[in-house]
PASE-54137 format. One record per residue (C-alpha): x, y, z; residue number from 1. Coordinates in nm, 4 decimals, padded with zeros to 6 digits. Layout:
((X; Y; Z); NUM);
...
END
This chain:
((00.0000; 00.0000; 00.0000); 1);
((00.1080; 00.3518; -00.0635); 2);
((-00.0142; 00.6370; 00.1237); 3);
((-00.1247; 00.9373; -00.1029); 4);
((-00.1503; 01.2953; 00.0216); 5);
((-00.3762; 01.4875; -00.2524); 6);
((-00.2171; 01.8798; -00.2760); 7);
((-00.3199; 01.8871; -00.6574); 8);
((-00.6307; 02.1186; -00.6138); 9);
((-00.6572; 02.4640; -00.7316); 10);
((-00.7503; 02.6542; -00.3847); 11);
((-00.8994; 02.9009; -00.5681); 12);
((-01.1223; 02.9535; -00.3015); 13);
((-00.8611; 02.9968; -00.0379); 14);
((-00.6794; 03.2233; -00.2841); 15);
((-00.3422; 03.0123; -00.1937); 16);
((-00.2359; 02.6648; -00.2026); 17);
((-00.3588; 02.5077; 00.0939); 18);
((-00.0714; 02.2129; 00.1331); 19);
((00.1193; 02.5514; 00.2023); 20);
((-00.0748; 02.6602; 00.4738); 21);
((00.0920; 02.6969; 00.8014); 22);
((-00.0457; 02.5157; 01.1208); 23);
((00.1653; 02.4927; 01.4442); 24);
((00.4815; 02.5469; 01.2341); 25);
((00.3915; 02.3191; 00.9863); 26);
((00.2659; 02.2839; 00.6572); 27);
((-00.0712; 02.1109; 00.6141); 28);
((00.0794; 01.8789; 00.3811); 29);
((00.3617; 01.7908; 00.6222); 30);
((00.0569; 01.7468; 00.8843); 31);
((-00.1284; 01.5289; 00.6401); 32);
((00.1926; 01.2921; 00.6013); 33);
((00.2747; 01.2595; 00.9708); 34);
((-00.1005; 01.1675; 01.0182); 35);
((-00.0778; 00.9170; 00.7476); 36);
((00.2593; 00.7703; 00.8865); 37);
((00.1181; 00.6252; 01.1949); 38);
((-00.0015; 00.3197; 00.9308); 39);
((00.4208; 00.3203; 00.8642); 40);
((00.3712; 00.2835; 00.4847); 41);
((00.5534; 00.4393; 00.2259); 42);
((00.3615; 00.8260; 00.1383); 43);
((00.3988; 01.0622; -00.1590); 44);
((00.2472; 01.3960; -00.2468); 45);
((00.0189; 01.4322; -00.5262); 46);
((00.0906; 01.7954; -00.6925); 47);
((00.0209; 01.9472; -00.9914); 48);
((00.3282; 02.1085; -01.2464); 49);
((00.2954; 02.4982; -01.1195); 50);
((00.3126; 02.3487; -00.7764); 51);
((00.6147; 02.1216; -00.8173); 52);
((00.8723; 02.3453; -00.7822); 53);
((00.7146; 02.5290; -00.4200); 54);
((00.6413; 02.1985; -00.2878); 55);
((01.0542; 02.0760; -00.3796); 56);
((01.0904; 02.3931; -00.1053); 57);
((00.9469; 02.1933; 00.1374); 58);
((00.9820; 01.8033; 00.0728); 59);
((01.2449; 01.5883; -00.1278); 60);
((01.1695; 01.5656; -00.5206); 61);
((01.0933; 01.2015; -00.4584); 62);
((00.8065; 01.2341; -00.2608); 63);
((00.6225; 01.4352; -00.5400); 64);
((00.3733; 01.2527; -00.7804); 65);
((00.3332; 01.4839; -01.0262); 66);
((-00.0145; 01.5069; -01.2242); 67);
((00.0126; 01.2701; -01.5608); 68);
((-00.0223; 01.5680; -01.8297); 69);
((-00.1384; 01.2534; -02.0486); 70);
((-00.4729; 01.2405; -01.8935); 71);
((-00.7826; 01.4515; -02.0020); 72);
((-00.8730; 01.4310; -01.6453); 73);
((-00.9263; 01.7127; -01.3519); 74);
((-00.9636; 01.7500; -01.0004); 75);
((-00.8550; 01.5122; -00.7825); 76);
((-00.8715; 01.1811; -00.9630); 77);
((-00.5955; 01.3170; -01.1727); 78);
((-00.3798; 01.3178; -00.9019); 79);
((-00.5367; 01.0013; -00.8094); 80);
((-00.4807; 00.8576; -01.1591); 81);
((-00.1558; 00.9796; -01.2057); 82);
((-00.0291; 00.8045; -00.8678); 83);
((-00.2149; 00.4596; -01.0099); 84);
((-00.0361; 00.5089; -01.3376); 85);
((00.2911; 00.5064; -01.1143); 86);
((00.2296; 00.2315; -00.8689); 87);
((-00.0110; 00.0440; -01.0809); 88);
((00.0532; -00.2367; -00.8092); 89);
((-00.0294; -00.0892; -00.5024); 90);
((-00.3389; 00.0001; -00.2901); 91);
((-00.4108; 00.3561; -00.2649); 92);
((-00.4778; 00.4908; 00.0862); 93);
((-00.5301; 00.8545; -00.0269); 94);
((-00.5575; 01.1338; 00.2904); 95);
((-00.6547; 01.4871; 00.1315); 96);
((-00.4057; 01.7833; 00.2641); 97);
((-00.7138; 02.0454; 00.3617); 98);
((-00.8623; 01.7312; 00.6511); 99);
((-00.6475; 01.9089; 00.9067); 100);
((-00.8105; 01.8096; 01.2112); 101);
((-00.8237; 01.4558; 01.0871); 102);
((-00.7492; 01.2183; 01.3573); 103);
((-00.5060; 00.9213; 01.2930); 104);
((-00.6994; 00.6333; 01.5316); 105);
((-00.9896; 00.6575; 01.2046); 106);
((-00.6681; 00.6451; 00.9598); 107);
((-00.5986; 00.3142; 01.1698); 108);
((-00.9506; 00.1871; 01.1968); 109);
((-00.9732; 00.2082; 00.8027); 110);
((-00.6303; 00.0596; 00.7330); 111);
((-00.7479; -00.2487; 00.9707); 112);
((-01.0733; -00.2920; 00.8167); 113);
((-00.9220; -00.3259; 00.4621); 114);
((-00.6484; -00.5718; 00.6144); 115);
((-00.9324; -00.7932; 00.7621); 116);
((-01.1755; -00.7998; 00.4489); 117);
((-00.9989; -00.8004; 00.0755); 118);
((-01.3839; -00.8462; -00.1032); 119);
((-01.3870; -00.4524; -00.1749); 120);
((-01.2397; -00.1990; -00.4078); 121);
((-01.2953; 00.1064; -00.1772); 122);
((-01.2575; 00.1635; 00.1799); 123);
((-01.4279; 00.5255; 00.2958); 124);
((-01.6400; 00.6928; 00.5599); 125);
((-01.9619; 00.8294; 00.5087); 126);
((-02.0552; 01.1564; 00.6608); 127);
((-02.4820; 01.1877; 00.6938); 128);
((-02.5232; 00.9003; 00.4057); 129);
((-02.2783; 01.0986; 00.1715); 130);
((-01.9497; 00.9349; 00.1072); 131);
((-01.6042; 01.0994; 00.2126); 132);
((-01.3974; 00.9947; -00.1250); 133);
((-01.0629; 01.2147; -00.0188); 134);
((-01.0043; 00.9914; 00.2939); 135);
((-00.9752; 00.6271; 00.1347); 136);
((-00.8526; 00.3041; 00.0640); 137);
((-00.8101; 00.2266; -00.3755); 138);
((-00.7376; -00.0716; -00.4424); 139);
((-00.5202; -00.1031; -00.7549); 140);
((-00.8204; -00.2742; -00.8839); 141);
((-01.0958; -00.0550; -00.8686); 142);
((-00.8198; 00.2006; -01.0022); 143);
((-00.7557; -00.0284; -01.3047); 144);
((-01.1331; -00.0184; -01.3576); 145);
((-01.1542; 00.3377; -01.3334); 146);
((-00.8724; 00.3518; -01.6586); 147);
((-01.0431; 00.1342; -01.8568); 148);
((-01.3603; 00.3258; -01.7947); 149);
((-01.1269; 00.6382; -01.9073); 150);
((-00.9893; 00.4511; -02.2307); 151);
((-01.2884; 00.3624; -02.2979); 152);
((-01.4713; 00.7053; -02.2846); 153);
((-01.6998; 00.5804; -02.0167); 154);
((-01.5647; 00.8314; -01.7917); 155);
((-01.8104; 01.0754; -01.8260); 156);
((-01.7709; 01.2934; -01.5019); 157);
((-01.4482; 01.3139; -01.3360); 158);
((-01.5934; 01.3173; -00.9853); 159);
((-01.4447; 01.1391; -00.6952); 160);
((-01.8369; 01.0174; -00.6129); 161);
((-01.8969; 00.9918; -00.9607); 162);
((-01.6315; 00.6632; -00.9515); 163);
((-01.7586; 00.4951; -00.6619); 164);
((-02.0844; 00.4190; -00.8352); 165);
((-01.8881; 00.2006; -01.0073); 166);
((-01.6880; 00.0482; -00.7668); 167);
((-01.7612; -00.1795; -00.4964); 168);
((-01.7451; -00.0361; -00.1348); 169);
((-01.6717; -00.0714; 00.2156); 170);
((-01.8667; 00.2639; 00.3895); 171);
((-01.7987; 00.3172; 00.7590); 172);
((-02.0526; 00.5698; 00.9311); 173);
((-01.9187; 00.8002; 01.1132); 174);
((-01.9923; 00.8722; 01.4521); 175);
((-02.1452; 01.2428; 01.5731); 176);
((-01.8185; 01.3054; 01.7417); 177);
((-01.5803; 01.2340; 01.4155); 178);
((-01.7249; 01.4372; 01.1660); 179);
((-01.5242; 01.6824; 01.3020); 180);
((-01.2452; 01.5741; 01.1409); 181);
((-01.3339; 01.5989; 00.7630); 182);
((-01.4354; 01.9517; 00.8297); 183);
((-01.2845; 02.1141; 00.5348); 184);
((-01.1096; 02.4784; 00.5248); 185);
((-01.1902; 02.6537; 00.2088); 186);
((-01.1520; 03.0045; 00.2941); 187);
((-00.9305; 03.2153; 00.5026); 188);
((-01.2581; 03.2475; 00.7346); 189);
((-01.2679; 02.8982; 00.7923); 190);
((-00.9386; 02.8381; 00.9444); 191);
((-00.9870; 03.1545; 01.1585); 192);
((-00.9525; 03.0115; 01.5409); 193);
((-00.7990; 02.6795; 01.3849); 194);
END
């Protein structure tokens, strides 16, 4: 398995990238990965070509997965896509960077869930009956699905939600207390207090 941080997005709400965002003298990306490192597998950083070079500021060049410029694809299943394309092997535990207060123990409760129970291609929460897509497991199968779909011009939305319909998967309700932690920041209002 290979732990994916998703920075690829366009912020354009936040009016700044939001990997780069400071919290407690780190970035959120950086928070993102030591989250994700509590399951101690390998983790790269999903980023888009104007972001490479910032984001070679703050981590090694080895750690990036840059976007595939080969796919007709956008929003976060390029990124998604493009680290498939790479690692067409591996399971896909994808964590997005603007989940700040996410806590680990749910990363962990996830991680076991897809160790006990192989029979599904996706692993997510679901937050009031709507899925959670940017805090996952992807198995390299339902991501080989997903690029035939593509190949095949059945991809007709690029949505994160839009895929699962065609996937099978594992949804885990979340409790009152957790959704908490897939509150997401999209303005500089909503991090206000953070």
């Amino acid at each position: 398995m290979l732990g994916i941080i998703l920075c690829g997005g366009q912020s354009s709400r936040m009016g700044s990238d939001k990997g780069l965002l400071m919290h407690e003298a780190k970035t959120w990306a950086q928070t993102a990965l030591e989250k994700l490192s509590v399951l101690n597998i390998p983790i790269r950083l999903s980023v888009n070509e104007m972001q490479q070079s910032e984001y070679e500021k703050v981590f090694t060049p080895e750690l990036l997965i840059v976007d595939n410029p080969a796919l007709s694809i956008k929003g976060p299943l390029l990124g998604v896509l493009s680290a498939h394309l790479q690692n067409p092997a591996k399971d896909l535990f994808l964590l997005a960077c603007d989940l700040p207060l996410m806590e680990p123990n749910l990363l962990k409760e996830l991680f076991a869930l897809h160790k006990q129970s192989k029979k599904y291609d996706v692993y997510i929460f679901t937050n009031d009956r709507e899925p959670e897509p940017l805090c996952g497991i992807y198995t390299s199968k339902a991501l080989k699905k997903i690029i035939a779909l593509q190949q095949d011009n059945k991809l007709i939305r690029h949505s994160m939600k839009f895929i699962l319909n065609h996937l099978v998967v594992c949804q885990i309700t979340l409790q009152e207390n957790q959704k908490v932690y897939f509150r997401n920041f999209n303005a500089h209002a909503d991090v206000n207090g953070l």
